[in-house]
C-alpha positions as CSV (number, residue, x, y, z in Angstrom):
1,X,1.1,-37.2,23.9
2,X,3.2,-34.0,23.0
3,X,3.2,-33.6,19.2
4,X,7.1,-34.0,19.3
5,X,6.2,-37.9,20.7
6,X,3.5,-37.7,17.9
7,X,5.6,-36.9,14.9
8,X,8.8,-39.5,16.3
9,X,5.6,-42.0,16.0
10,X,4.6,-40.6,12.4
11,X,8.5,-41.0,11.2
12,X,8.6,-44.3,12.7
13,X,5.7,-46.0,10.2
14,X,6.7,-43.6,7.5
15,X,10.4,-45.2,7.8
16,X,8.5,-48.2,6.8
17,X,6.1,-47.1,4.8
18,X,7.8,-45.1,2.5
19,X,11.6,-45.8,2.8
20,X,12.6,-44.2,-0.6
21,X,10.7,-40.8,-0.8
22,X,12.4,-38.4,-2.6
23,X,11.4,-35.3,-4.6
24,X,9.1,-36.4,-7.8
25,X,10.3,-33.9,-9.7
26,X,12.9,-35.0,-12.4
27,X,15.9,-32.8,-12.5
28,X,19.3,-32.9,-14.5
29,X,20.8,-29.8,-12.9
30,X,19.9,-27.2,-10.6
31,X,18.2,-24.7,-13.1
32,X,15.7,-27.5,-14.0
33,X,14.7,-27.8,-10.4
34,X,14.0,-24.3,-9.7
35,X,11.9,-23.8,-12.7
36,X,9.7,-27.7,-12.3
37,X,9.1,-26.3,-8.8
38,X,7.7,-23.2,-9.8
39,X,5.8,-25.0,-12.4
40,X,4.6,-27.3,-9.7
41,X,2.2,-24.6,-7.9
42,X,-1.2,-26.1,-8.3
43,X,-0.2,-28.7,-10.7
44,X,0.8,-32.2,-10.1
45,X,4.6,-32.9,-10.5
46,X,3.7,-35.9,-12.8
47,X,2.5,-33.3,-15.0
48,X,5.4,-31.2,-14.5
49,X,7.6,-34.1,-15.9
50,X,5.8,-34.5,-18.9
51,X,5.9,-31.0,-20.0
52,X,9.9,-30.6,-18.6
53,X,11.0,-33.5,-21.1
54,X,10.6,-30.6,-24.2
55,X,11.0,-27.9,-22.1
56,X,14.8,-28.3,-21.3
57,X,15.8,-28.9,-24.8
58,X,14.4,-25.8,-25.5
59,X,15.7,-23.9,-22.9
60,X,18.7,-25.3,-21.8
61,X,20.0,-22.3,-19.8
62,X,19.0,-19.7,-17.6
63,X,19.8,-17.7,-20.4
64,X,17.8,-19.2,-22.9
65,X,14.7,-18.6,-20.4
66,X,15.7,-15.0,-19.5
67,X,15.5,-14.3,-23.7
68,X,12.6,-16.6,-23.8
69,X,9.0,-14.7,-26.1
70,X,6.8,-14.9,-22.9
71,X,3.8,-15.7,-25.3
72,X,6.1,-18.9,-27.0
73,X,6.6,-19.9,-23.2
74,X,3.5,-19.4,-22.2
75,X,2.4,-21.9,-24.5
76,X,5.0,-24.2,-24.0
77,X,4.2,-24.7,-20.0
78,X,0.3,-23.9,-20.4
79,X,-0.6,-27.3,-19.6
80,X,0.8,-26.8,-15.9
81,X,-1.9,-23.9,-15.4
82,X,-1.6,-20.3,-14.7
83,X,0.8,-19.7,-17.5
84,X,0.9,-16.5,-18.0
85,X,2.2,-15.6,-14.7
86,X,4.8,-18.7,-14.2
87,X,5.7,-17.7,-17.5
88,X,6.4,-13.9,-16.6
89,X,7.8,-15.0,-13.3
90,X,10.5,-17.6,-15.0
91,X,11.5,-15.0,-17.5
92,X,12.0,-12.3,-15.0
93,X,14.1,-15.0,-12.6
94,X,16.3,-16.2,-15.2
95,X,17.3,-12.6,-16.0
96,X,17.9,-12.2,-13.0
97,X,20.1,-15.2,-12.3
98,X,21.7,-14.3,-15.7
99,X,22.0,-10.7,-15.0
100,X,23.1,-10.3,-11.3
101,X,24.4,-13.9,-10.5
102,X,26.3,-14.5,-13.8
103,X,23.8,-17.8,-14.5
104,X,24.7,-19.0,-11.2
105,X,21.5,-19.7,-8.9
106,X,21.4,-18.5,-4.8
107,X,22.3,-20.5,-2.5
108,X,20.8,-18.8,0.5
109,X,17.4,-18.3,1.5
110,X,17.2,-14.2,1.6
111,X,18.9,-14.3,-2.3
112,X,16.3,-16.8,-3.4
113,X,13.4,-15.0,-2.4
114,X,14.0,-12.3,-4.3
115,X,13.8,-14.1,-7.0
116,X,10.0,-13.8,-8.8
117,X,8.3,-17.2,-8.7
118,X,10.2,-18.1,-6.1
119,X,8.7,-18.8,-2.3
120,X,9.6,-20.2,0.5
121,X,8.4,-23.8,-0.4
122,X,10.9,-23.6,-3.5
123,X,13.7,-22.3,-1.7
124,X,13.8,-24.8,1.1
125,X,13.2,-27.4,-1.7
126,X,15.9,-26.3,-3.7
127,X,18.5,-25.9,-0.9
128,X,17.5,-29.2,0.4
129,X,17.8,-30.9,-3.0
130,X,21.1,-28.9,-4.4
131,X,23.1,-28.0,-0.9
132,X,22.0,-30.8,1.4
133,X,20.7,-27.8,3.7
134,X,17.7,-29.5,5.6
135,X,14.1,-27.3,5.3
136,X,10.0,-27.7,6.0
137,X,8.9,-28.1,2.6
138,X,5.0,-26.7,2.9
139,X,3.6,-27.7,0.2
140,X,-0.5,-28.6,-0.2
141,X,0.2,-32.3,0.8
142,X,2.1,-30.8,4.2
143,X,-0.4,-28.6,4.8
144,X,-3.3,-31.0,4.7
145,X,-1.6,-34.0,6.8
146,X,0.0,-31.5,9.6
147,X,-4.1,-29.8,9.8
148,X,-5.7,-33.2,10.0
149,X,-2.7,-34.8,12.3
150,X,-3.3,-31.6,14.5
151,X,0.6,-31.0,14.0
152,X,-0.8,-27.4,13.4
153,X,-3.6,-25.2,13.2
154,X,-2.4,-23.2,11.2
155,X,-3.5,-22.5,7.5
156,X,-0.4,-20.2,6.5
157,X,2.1,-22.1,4.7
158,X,4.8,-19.9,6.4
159,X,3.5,-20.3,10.0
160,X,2.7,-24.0,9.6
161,X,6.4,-24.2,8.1
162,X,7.8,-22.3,11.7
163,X,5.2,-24.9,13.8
164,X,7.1,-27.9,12.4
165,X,10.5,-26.8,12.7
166,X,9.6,-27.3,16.6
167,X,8.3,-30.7,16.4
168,X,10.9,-32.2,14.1
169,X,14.3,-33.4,14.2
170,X,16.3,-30.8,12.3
171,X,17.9,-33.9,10.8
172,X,14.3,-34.7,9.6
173,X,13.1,-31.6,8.0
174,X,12.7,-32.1,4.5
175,X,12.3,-35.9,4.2
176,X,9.2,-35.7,6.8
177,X,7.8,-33.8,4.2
178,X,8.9,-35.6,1.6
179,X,6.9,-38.5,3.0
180,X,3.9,-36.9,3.9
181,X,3.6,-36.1,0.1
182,X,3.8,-40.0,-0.1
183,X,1.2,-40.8,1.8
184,X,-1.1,-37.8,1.1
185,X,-0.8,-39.2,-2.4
186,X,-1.7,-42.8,-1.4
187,X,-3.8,-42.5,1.9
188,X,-4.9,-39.2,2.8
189,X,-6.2,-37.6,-0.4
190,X,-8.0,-34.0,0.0
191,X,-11.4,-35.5,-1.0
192,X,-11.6,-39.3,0.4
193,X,-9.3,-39.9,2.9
194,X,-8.5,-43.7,3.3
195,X,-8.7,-43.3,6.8
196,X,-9.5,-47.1,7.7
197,X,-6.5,-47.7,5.9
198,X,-4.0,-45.6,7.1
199,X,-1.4,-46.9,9.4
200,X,-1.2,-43.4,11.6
201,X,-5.0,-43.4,12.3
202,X,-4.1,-43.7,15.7
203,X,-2.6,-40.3,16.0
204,X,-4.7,-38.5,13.8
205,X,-6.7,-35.6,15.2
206,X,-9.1,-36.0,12.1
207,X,-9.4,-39.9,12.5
208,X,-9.7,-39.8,16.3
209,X,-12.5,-36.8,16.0
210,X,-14.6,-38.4,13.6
């Protein structure tokens, strides 16, 4: 079996599995999005949304981040773990976006990057979300599932991004992901794997291995 047959197999019980997978994040507009998912680096998203509730009220604008005391910030977002550099990095992005972009985010790939705290995980997240353009979202639930699946072998969150992008319908990009979050979350957990369980067993390179 090619992995292309592999991952048309995989989409076809994750249709059924997990017909509404979206992005966990909560979001009102754009801004909000950009800064959860740079919160979001080695944090849960539930924990993101707890913090974001207070967060937004008070810093409703890009502007209101860029002028933000990076010690008051630091505190405000220090339950979502290494503070001090998300804070430093959303500080120096909104001034940025403020600055340059006249509190309009990018809407391209290249523009986004430049912006600190932001990778290419966020990006394609963010286009995907905001502009409907489709994007491998690598995050550490992709990364695991596409190892174990044997999708990939790569470790590199850019190289495994490029590897799917050739087994994937385009059309497919982001919500693959989305789901694979899904079911990292409910089946194949970094630590105990409910392997028994899991409905794609049967194409597993882990399961089949063991």
């Amino acid at each position: 079996m090619t992995k292309k047959e592999k991952v048309l197999q995989m989409i076809e019980v994750f249709d059924k599995l997990y017909p509404d997978a979206e992005c966990s994040l909560n979001y009102e507009n754009p801004l909000q999005l950009l800064i959860s998912t740079q919160l979001a680096a080695q944090c849960t998203d539930a924990r993101v949304n707890i913090v974001a509730k207070d967060l937004y009220k008070k810093y409703p604008s890009a502007e209101a981040f860029a002028n933000a005391e990076q010690r008051e910030l630091e505190e405000d977002i220090k339950s979502t773990g290494f503070y001090r550099n998300k804070a430093k990095n959303i500080i120096a992005c909104c001034k940025i976006i403020t600055e340059k972009y006249n509190g309009q985010i990018p809407d391209n790939m290249e523009e986004l990057l430049e912006l600190p705290g932001v990778g290419r995980k966020t990006a394609n997240l963010y286009l995907y979300e905001i502009h409907g353009k489709q994007g491998v979202v690598v995050d550490t639930h992709a990364k695991r599932l596409s190892n174990r699946t044997g999708l990939t072998k790569n470790e590199d969150p850019e190289k495994i991004e490029y590897d799917l992008q050739k087994i994937i319908p385009k059309d497919k990009w982001a919500d693959f992901c989305h789901k694979l979050v899904f079911h990292g979350r409910a089946v194949c957990n970094a630590r105990k794997p409910k392997c028994e369980k899991c409905e794609i067993n049967h194409l597993c390179s882990y399961y089949t291995k063991k």
